[in-house]
C-alpha positions in Angstrom: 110.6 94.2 147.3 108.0 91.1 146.8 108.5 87.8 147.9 109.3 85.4 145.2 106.3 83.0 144.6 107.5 79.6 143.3 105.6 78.3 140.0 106.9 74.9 140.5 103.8 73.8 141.7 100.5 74.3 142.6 99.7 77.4 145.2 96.7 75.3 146.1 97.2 71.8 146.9 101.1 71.6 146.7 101.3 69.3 143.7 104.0 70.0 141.1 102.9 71.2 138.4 102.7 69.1 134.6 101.6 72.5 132.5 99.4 75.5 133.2 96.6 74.0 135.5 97.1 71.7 138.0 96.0 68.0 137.3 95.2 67.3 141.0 92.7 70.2 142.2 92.1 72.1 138.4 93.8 75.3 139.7 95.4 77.5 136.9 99.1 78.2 137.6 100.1 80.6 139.6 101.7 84.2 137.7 103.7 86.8 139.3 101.6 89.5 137.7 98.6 87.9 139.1 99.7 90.1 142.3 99.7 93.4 141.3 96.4 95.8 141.6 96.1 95.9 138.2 95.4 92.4 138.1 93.2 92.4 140.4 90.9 95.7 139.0 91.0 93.6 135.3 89.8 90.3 137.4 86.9 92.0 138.7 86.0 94.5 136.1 87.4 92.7 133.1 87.2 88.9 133.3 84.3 88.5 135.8 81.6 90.3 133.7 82.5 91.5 130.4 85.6 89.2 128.8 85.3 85.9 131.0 81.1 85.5 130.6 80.2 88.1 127.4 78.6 90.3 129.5 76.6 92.8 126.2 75.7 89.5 125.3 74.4 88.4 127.8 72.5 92.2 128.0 71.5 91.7 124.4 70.1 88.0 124.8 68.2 89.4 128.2 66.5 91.8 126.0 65.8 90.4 123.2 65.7 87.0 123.7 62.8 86.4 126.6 63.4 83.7 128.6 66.3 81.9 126.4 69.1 82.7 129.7 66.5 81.3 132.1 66.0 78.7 129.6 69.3 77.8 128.9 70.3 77.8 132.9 68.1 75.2 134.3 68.6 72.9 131.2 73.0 72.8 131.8 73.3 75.3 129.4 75.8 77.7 131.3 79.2 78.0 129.9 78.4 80.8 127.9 76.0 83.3 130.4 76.8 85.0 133.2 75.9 83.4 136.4 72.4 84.8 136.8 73.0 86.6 140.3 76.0 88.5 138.9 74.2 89.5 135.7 71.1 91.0 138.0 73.5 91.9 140.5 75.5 94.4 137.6 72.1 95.4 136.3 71.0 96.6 139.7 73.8 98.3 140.2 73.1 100.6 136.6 69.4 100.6 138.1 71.0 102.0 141.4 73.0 104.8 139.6 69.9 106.3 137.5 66.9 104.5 139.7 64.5 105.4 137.0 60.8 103.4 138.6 60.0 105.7 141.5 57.1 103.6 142.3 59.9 101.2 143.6 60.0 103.9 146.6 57.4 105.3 148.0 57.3 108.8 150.2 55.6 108.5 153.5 53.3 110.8 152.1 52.4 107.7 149.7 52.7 105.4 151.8 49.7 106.7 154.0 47.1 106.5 150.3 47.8 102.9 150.2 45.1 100.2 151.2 46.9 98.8 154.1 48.0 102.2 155.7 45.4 102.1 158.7 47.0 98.7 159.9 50.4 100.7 160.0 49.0 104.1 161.3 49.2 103.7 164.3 52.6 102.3 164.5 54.0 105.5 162.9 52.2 107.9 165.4 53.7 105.8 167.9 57.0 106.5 166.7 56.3 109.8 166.6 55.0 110.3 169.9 58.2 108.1 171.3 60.9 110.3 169.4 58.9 113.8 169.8 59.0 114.3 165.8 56.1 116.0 163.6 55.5 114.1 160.5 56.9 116.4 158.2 60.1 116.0 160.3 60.4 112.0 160.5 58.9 112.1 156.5 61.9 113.6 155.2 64.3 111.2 157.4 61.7 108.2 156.2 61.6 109.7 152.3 66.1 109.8 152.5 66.3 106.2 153.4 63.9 104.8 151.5 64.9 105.9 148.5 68.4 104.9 149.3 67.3 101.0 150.8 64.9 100.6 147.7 67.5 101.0 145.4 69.8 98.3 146.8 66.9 95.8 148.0 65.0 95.4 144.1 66.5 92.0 144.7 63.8 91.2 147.5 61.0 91.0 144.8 62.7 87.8 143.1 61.9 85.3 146.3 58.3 86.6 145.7 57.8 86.7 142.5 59.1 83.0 142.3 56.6 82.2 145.1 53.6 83.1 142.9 55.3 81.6 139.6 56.0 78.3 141.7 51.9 78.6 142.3 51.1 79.5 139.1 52.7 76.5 138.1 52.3 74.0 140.4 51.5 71.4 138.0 54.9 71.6 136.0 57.4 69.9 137.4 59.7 72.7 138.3 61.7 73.1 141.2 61.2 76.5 143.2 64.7 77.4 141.7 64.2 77.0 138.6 60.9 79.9 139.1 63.8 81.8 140.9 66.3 81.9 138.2 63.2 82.8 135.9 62.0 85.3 138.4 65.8 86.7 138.2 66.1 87.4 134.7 62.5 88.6 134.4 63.3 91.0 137.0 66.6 92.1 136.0 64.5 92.9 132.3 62.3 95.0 134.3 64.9 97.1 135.7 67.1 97.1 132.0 63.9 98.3 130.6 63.3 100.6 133.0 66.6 102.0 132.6 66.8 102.3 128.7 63.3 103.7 128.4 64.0 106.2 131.0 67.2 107.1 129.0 65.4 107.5 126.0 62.1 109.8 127.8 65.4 112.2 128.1 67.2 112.0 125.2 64.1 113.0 123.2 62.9 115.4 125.7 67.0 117.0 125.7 66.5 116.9 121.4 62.9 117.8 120.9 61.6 118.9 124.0 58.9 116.3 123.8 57.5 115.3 127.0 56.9 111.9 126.7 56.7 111.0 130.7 52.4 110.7 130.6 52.5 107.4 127.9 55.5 106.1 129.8 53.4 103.7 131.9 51.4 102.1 128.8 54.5 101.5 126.6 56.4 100.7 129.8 53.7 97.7 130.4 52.8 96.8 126.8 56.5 95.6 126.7 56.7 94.1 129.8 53.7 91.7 128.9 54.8 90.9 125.6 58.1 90.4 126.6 56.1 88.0 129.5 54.1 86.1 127.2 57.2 85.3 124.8 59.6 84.4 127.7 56.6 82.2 129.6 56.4 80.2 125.8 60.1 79.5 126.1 60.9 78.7 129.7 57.5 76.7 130.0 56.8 75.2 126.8 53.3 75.3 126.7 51.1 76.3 123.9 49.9 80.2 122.8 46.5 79.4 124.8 47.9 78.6 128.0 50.7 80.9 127.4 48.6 84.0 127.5 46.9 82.9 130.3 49.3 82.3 132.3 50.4 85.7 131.2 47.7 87.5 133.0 48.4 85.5 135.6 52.0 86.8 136.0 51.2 90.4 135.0 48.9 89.8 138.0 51.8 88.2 140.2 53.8 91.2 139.4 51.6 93.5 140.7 51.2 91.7 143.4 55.0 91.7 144.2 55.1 94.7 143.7 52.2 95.2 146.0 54.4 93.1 148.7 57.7 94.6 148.3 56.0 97.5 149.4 54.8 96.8 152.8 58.2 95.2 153.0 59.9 97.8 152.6 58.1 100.1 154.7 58.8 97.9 158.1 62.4 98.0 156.9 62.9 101.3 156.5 60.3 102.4 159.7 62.7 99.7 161.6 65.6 101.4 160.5 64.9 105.5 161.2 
């Protein structure tokens, strides 16, 4: 049978208790019930993302509301959203179930077309030589957990796609957090983007055997820099002129995260097989 757990007063500082939170530390009283497992699944599952901080709110203002979270965050604004590493956290977690942007992780085999390959060559035939594997052998070990790591480690091209924004911006007076909350939300669009697009390449292929997986790219990237433009207007507050500007600028900063991330996660992975 369970211990008894007095009410009387506060579980956290000791204080009795005058009503239902504790006037001395802010703690909410203390419920039997709060115990059981129950509890504890509706805690994380119910109140920490979808009751507790509206959670398809929070999706729906993410997609159609460019930069209003970000926005909304750095100004005070936060009683009503999601703390932003939860919401990208959740998102990247759907993103990890259907991982729909392979370019996210690259084979071995596409690793060795890209422009800084020869400064890494020689590492891998080192490897090789050290372990006695062919390629084909250490590819498919490579190819496993790369796919697996890149997945889980999207989060890695927030820090640097808030180091270009911070540079982009330099003149603003923004603190490198602030570009990182931005760079979260943009990034956790990316990936919900990603994900509902992908969804709807095979619903239509699944009802009209349309193969719509060639024009994926542009429409993919039309979005994305409308979506940029718009969410740069309301974060920044500058003008249409400077706005798309700056636009190209962060299109370019995103390739060139992307760009990043990739080299990135090549050492981790080749450090890690």
């Amino acid at each position: 049978m369970a211990e008894a757990v007095d009410t009387s007063s506060c579980r956290n500082c000791g204080t009795a208790l005058l009503g239902d939170y504790c006037h001395a530390c802010g703690q909410k009283q203390f419920e039997e019930k709060e115990r059981t497992f129950r509890h504890l699944i509706y805690q994380f599952f119910g109140a920490s993302f979808f009751l507790e901080n509206n959670f398809l709110k929070n999706i729906r203002d993410l997609l159609l509301r460019p930069g209003y979270l970000a926005k909304d965050y750095i100004m005070g604004r936060r009683k009503q959203h999601m703390v932003p590493f939860s919401l990208f956290l959740l998102i990247n977690l759907l993103y990890f179930i259907f991982n729909p942007l392979s370019d996210l992780s690259l084979s071995l085999d596409e690793q060795r077309i890209q422009v800084y390959w020869p400064l890494i060559e020689e590492m891998v035939n080192h490897k090789l030589e050290t372990n006695g594997q062919d390629f084909d052998a250490y590819a498919a070990l490579y190819n496993s957990q790369s796919l697996s790591l890149s997945k889980s480690l999207v989060i890695l091209n927030v820090p640097i796609l808030a180091f270009f924004m911070y540079w982009f911006y330099s003149r603003k007076k923004y603190y490198y957090a602030d570009h990182f909350v931005f760079s979260l939300y943009y990034m956790g669009f990316v990936m919900l983007l990603a994900i509902v697009m992908y969804a709807l390449l095979l619903l239509f292929n699944f009802l009209f055997a349309w193969n719509l997986g060639g024009i994926f790219p542009l429409f993919f990237f039309g979005i994305i820099a409308i979506y940029t433009f718009v969410a740069l207007r309301k974060f920044y507050e500058q003008n249409k002129v400077w706005s798309l500007m700056k636009t190209l600028l962060v299109i370019f900063g995103f390739l060139l995260t992307q760009f990043v991330y990739r080299i990135v996660m090549f050492f981790i992975v080749f450090w890690t097989t």
